[in-house]
C-alpha positions as a Markdown table, in Angstrom:
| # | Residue | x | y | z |
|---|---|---|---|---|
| 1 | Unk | -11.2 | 58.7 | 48.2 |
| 2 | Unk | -12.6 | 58.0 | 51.5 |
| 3 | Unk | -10.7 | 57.5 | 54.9 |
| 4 | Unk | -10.2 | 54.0 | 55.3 |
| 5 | Unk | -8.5 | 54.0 | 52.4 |
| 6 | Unk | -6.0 | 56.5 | 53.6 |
| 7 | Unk | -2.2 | 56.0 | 55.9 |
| 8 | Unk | -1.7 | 57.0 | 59.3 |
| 9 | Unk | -0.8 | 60.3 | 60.0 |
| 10 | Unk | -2.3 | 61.9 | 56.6 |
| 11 | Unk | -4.1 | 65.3 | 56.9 |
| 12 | Unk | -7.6 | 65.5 | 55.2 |
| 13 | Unk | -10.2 | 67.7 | 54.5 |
| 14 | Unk | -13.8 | 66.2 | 54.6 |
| 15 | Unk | -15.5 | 66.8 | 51.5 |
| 16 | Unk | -19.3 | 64.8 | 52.2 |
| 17 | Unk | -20.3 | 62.3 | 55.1 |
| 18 | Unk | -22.4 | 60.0 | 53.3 |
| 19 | Unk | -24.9 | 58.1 | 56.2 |
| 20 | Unk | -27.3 | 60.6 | 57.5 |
| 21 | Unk | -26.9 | 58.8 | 60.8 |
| 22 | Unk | -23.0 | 59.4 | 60.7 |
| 23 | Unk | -22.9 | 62.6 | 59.7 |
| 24 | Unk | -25.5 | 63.5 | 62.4 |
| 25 | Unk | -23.2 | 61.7 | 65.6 |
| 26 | Unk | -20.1 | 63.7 | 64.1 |
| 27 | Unk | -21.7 | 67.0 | 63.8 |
| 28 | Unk | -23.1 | 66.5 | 67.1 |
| 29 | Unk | -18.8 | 66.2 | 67.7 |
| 30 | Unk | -17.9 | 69.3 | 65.4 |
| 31 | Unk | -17.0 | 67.4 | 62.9 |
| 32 | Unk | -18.6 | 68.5 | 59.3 |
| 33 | Unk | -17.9 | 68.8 | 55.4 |
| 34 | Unk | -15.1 | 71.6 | 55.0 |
| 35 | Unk | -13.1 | 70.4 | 58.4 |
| 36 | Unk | -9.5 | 69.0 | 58.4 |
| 37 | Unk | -8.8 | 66.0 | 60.3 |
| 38 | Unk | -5.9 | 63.7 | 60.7 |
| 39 | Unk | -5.4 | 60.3 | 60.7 |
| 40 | Unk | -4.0 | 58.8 | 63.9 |
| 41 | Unk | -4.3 | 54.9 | 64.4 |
| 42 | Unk | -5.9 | 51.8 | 61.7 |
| 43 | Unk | -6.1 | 48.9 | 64.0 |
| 44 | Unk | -5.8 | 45.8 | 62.2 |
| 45 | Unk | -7.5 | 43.2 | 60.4 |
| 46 | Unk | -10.3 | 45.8 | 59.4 |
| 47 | Unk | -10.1 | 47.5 | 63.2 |
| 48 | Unk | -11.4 | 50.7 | 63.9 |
| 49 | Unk | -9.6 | 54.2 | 62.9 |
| 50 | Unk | -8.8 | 57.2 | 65.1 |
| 51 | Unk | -8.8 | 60.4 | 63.9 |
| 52 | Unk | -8.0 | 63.8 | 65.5 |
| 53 | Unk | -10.3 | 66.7 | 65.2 |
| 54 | Unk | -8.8 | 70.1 | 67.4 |
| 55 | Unk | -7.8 | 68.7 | 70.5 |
| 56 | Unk | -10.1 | 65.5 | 70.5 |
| 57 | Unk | -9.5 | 61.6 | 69.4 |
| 58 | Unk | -12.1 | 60.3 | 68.0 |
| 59 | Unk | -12.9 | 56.5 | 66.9 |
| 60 | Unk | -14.7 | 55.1 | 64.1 |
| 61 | Unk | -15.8 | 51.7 | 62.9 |
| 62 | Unk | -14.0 | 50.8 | 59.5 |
| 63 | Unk | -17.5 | 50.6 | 57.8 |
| 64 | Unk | -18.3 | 54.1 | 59.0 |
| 65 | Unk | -15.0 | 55.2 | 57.5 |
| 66 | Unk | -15.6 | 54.3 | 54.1 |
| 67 | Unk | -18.6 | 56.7 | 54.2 |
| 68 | Unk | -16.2 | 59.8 | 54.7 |
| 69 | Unk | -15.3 | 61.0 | 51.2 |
| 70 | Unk | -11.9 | 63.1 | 51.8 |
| 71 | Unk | -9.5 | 65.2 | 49.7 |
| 72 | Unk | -5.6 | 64.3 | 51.6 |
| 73 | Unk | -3.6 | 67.4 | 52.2 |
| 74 | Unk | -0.2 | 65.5 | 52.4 |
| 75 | Unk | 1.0 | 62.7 | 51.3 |
């Protein structure tokens, strides 16, 4: 499953970021394989998604979302 495909406010652990590209800008943010996020805000009509890492919000494009495979914690 990967996060665009996910509600707001579900709790996830990344399991791979698949762009090389994407997975270097979020490491560079903390954000790596094995961390648990939460889903904050899907904008709509295929809008960006916000997710919370720790204490920061961060902002994706939907396309960059789909390439964040995820395991959901809660329903």
């Amino acid at each position: 499953m990967n996060l665009s495909e996910l509600p707001n406010r579900s709790k996830v652990k990344i399991l791979e970021i698949t762009q090389p590209y994407l997975r270097t800008k979020l490491m560079e943010m903390g954000v790596v394989s094995g961390v648990e996020i939460t889903l904050t805000l899907k904008a709509p009509f295929r809008g960006p998604i916000a997710f919370r890492h720790r204490n920061t919000q961060i902002s994706i494009r939907l396309k960059d979302a789909e390439c964040i495979l995820v395991d959901q914690l809660t329903p």
